[in-house]
N, C-alpha and C positions, 0 to 999 in steps of 0.2 A: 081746556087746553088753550093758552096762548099761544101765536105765533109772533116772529120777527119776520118781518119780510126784509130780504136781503136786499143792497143798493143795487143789485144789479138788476131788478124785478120794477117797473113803474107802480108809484101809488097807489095806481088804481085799483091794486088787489088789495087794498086795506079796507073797501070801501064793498066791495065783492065779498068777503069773507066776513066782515060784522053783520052784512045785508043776510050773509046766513049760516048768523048766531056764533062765528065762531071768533073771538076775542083775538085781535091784530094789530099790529103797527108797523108802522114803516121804520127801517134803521136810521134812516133822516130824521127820525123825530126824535132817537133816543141816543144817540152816539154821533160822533165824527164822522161825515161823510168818507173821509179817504181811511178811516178804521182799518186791520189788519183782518183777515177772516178769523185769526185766532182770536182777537178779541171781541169780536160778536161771541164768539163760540161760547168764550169766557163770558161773557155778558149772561147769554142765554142758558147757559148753564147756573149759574148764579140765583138768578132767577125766573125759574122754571119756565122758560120759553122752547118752542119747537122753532128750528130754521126753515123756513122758506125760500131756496136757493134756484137758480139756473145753471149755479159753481159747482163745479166737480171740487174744490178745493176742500168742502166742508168736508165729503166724505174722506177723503186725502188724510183730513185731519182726523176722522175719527179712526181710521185705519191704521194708523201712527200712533196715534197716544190710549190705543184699547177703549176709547172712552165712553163711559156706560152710560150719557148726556151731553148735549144736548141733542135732541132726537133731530135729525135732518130728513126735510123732505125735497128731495131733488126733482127738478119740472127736466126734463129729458127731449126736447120738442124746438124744431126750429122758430116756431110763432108761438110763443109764452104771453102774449096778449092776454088778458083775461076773460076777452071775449070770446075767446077761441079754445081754452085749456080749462078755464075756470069748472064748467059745472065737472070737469072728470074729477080735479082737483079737491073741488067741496065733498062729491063723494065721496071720492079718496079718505081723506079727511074723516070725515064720520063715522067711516067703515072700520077705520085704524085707530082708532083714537086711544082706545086702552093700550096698547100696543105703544102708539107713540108714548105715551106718557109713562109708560114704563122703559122706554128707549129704545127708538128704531132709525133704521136709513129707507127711509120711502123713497123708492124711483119711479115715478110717473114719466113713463111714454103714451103715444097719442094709442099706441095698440097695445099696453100693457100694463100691468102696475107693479111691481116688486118689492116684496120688504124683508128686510134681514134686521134679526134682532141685534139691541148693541150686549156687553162689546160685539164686536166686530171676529168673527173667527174664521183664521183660514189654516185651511191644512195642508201639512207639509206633503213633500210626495212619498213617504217611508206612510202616511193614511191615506193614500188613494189607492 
């Protein structure tokens, strides 16, 4: 599993997540700083990256266009430090991995963790 770490995330989680094993980069290193979210999305879809986000947009976006990649994991949490969310995160991560890589929306809260496979399904109310 690759990740993208999104601009809105500090570095420092690139450095956090190689330290444990799991292959990262920062969006500053591969694209435009002011990039659209759809073109990360496009990016990481392209090639085979998971998002690393604090943005509600990703999942926006996969709720929109059904999209069965790229797998987004959303941090849900006022202090996204990685000194602070990281180890839930890395667990996160290992736990999910198959999952992700077959395409999910991970939401990480500091008392949770949530995953919904992609696409993205919601039912109307004639299925509730």
């Amino acid at each position: 599993m690759k990740l993208i770490v999104d601009m809105n995330l500090t570095p420092r989680w690139v450095g956090l997540l190689i330290d444990a094993g799991i292959e990262a980069s920062h969006w500053s290193m591969l694209g435009a700083n002011n990039a659209l979210d759809s073109e990360i999305m496009s990016y990481a879809s392209a090639n085979d990256y998971v998002v690393l986000t604090h943005d509600l947009d990703f999942s926006a976006i996969l709720a929109a266009t059904h999209g069965k990649k790229p797998s987004v994991v959303q941090i849900r949490a006022d202090d996204v430090s990685p000194d602070v969310i990281g180890p839930q995160i890395i667990s996160a991560l290992k736990q999910m991995t198959l999952e992700l890589e077959g395409g999910a929306l991970l939401t990480i809260e500091p008392n949770r963790t949530r995953m919904r496979l992609l696409p993205l399904q919601f039912k109307t109310m004639s299925e509730t």
